[in-house]
C-alpha positions as CSV (number, residue, x, y, z in Angstrom):
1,X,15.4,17.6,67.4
2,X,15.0,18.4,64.0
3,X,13.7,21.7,62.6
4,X,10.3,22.7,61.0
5,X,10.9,25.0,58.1
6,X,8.9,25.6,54.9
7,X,10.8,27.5,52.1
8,X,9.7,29.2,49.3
9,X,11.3,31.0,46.8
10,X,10.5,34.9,46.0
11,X,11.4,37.4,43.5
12,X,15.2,37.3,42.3
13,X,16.5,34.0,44.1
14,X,15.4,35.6,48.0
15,X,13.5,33.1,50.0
16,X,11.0,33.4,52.3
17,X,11.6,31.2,55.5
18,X,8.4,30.0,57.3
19,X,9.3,28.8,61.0
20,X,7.1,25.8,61.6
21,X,7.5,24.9,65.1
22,X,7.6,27.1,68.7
23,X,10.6,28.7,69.4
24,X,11.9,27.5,72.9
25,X,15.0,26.9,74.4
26,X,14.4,23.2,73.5
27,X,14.4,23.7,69.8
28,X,15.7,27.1,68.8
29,X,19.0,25.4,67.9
30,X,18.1,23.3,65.4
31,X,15.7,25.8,63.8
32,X,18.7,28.5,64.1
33,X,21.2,26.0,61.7
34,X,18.3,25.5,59.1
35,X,16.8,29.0,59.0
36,X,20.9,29.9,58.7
37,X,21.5,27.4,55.9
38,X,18.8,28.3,54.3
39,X,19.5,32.5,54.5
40,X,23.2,30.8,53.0
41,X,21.4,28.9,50.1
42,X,19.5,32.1,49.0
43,X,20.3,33.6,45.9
44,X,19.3,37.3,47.7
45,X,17.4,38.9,50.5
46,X,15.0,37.3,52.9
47,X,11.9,37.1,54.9
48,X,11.6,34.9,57.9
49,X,7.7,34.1,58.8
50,X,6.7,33.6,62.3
51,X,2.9,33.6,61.1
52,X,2.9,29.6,62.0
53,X,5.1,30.3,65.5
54,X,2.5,29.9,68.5
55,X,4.7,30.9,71.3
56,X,8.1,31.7,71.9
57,X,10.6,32.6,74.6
58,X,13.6,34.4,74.7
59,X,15.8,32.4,72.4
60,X,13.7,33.7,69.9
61,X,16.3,37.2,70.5
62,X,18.6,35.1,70.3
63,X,17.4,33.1,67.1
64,X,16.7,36.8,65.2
65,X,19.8,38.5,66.1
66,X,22.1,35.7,65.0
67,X,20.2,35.7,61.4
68,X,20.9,39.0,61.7
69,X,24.8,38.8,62.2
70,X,24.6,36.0,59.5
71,X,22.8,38.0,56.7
72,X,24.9,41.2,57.6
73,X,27.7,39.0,56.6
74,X,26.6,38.4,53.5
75,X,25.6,41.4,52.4
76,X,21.6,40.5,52.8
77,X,18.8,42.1,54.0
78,X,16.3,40.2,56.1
79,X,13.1,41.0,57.1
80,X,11.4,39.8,59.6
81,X,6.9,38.9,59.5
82,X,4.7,38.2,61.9
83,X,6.8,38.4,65.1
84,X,4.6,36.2,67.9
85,X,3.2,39.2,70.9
86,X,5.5,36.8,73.4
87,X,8.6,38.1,71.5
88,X,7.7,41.3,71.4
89,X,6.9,41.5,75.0
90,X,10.6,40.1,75.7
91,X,12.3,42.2,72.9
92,X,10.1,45.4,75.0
93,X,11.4,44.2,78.2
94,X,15.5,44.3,77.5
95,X,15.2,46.7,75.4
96,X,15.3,45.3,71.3
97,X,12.9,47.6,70.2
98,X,13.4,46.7,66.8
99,X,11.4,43.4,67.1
100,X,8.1,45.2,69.0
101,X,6.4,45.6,65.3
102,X,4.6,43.3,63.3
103,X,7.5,43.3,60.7
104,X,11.1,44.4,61.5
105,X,14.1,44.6,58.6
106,X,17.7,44.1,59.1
107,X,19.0,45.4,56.0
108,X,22.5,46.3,55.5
């Protein structure tokens, strides 16, 4: 399955990364490798939209934390917009209180 992402460039070579599909078990994996290729590719920090995400599941955690890991790595900070209410209700229930707003950062 191949992944639905818009890119478009911000201030000083960041990017901001809108996720164009759902995020579900049955796509998150090939949204994870571009959304990760494309935190790579950018010059410096970015934002990852969910403005155009109707629902999403748990691998949505899973999705966030491993842009996370990825953008502590290289020494980015990434912020996240727009979370769905389906991933803050999961991120509520285990405990990731750090995606229950609106926008959470991972800056490092």
């Amino acid at each position: 399955m191949s992944a639905s992402l818009q890119l478009i460039d911000i201030a000083e070579g960041g990017q901001r990364i809108f996720i164009e599909s759902d995020l579900l078990f049955s796509s998150v994996i090939a949204v994870r490798e571009a959304a990760e290729k494309a935190i790579s590719d950018a010059q410096a920090d970015c934002v990852i939209d969910f403005s155009r995400v109707n629902q999403a599941d748990s691998s949505a955690l899973s999705f966030c934390l491993c842009c996370m890991r990825l953008a502590k790595r290289l020494n980015k900070t990434l912020v996240f917009e727009c979370l769905p209410a389906d991933m803050a209700s999961i991120s509520d229930l285990v405990g990731l209180d750090h995606f229950s707003s609106n926008q959470a950062e991972s800056g490092y």
